[in-house]
C-alpha positions in Angstrom: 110.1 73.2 8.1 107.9 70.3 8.5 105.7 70.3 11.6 106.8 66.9 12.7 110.0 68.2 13.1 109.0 71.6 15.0 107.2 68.7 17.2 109.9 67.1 17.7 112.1 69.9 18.8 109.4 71.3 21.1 109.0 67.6 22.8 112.7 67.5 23.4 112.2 70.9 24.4 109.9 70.2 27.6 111.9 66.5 28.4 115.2 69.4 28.8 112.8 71.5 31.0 111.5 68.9 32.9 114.8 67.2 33.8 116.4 70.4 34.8 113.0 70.8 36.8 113.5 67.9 38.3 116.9 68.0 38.8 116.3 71.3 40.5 113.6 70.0 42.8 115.8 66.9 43.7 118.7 69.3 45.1 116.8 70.8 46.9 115.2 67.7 48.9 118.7 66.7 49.6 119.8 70.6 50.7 116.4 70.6 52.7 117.1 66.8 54.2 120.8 67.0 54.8 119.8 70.5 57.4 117.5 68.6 59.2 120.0 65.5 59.6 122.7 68.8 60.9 120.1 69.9 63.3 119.5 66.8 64.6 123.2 66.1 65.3 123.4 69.8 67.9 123.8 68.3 71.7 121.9 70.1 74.1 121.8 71.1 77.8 119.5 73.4 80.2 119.9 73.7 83.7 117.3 76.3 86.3 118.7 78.2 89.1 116.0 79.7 91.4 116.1 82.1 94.8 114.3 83.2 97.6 113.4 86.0 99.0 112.5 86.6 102.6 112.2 90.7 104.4 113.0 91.1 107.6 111.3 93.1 110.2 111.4 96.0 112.7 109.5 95.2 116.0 109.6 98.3 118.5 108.0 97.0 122.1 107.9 99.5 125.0 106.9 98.5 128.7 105.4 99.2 130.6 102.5 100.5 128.4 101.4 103.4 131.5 104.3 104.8 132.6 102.6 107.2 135.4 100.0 107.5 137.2 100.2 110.0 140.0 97.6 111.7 141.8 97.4 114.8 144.7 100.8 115.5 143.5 102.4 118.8 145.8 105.1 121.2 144.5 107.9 119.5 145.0 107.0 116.0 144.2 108.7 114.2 141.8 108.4 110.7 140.9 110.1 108.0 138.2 109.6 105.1 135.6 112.4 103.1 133.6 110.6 102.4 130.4 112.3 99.2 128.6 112.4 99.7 124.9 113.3 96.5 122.9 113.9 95.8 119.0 112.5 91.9 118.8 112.5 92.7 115.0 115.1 90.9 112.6 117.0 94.2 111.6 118.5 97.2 113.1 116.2 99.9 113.9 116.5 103.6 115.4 113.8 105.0 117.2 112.5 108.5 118.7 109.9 109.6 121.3 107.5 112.8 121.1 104.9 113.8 123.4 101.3 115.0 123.2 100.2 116.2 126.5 96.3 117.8 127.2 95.5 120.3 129.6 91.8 119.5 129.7 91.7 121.9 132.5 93.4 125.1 130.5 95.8 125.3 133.5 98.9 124.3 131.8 100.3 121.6 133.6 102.2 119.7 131.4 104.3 123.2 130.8 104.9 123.2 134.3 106.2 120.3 135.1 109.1 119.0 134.1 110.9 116.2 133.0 114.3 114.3 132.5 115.0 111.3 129.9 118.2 109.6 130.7 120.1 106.1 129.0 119.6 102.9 132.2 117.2 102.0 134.6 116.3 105.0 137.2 117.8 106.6 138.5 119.7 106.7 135.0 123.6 107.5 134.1 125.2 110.1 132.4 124.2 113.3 131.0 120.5 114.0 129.5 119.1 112.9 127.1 116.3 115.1 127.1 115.2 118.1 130.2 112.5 120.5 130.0 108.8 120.5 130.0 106.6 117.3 130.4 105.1 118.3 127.6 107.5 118.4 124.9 109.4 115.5 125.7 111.2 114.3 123.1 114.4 112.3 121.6 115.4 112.4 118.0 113.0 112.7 115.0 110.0 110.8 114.2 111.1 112.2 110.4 112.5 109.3 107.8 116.6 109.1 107.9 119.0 109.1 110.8 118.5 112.1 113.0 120.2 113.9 115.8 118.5 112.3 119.1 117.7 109.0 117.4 118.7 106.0 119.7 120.0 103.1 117.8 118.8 99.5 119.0 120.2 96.6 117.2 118.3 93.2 116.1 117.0 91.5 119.3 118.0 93.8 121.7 116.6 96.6 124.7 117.7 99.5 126.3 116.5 101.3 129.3 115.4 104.4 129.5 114.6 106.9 132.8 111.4 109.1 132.7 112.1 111.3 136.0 108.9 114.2 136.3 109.1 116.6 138.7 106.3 119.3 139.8 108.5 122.6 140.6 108.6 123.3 144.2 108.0 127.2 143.2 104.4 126.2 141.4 101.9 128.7 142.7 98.2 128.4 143.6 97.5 128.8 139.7 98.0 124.7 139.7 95.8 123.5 142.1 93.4 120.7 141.2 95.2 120.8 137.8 95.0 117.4 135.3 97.2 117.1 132.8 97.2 113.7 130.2 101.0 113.0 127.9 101.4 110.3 125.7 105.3 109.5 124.9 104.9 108.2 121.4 107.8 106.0 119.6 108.3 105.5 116.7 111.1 103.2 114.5 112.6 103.0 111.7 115.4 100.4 109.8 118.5 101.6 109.9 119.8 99.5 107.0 119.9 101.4 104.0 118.0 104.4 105.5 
């Protein structure tokens, strides 16, 4: 065959190839630029929605901060305090009392006297909450959940409480010049979820 022929059929050859090439490339321009124009034509909308977050609080107050003070007590005596516990807190709480008393001395008087807890100002109402020995006064648990004993107090609210002591008229000479020290702890809790 005579190679201006063979040229000839190679040239138209490439012009196929580069048509279809083009033709090829064109397509996808227009593919590639009619997406875009979809995209463009999507409305759109965004809105936020925020919170806040504020705890509340549990604020125990007890008054007055010394309940006793009593000195040359005599078997017999007896003496009393009405000890205002408040909540000024912004949720429920339950609180409980325990005692630590010293006998500095080794005579033992915080065994031997003894005391009564009851609900109101002294001389209280109703039974006891707590009788026995001055030193292991206690109502309820200072351990986390709702115990027997605890006493409720709601938001912004106080209750009253009687502390009556008493030295036992049938003390003997053992307790003379004795000293004894207690400290009524409280302690609260929330009651919400708890």
């Amino acid at each position: 065959m005579d190679t201006f022929a063979l040229d000839d059929k190679v040239a138209n050859r490439r012009k196929k190839r580069r048509r279809a090439l083009l033709a090829i490339l064109l397509s996808s321009s227009l593919a590639t630029l009619g997406a875009g124009a979809m995209s463009l034509a999507v409305f759109t909308d965004s809105k936020a929605s925020s919170g806040t977050w504020t705890s509340g609080t549990v604020i125990l107050g007890v008054a007055p901060a010394t309940s006793f003070t009593a000195s040359g007590i005599m078997p017999g005596d007896s003496g009393s305090q009405t000890i205002t516990v408040s909540n000024t807190g912004t949720g429920a709480l339950r609180y409980a009392v325990s005692t630590s008393a010293t006998n500095a001395d080794t005579k033992g008087l915080a065994g031997q006297m003894t005391m009564t807890v009851k609900a109101g100002a002294c001389p209280g109402s109703g039974a006891n909450l707590y009788s026995g020995a001055l030193g292991s006064t206690a109502l309820g648990s200072s351990a986390q959940g709702a115990q027997a004993g605890d006493r409720p107090l709601a938001a912004t609210s106080s209750e009253q409480l009687c502390f009556a002591w008493s030295f036992p008229i049938a003390s003997g000479n053992a307790f003379q010049s004795a000293a004894t020290t207690a400290t009524f702890t409280f302690d609260a809790e929330q009651t919400a979820n708890n």
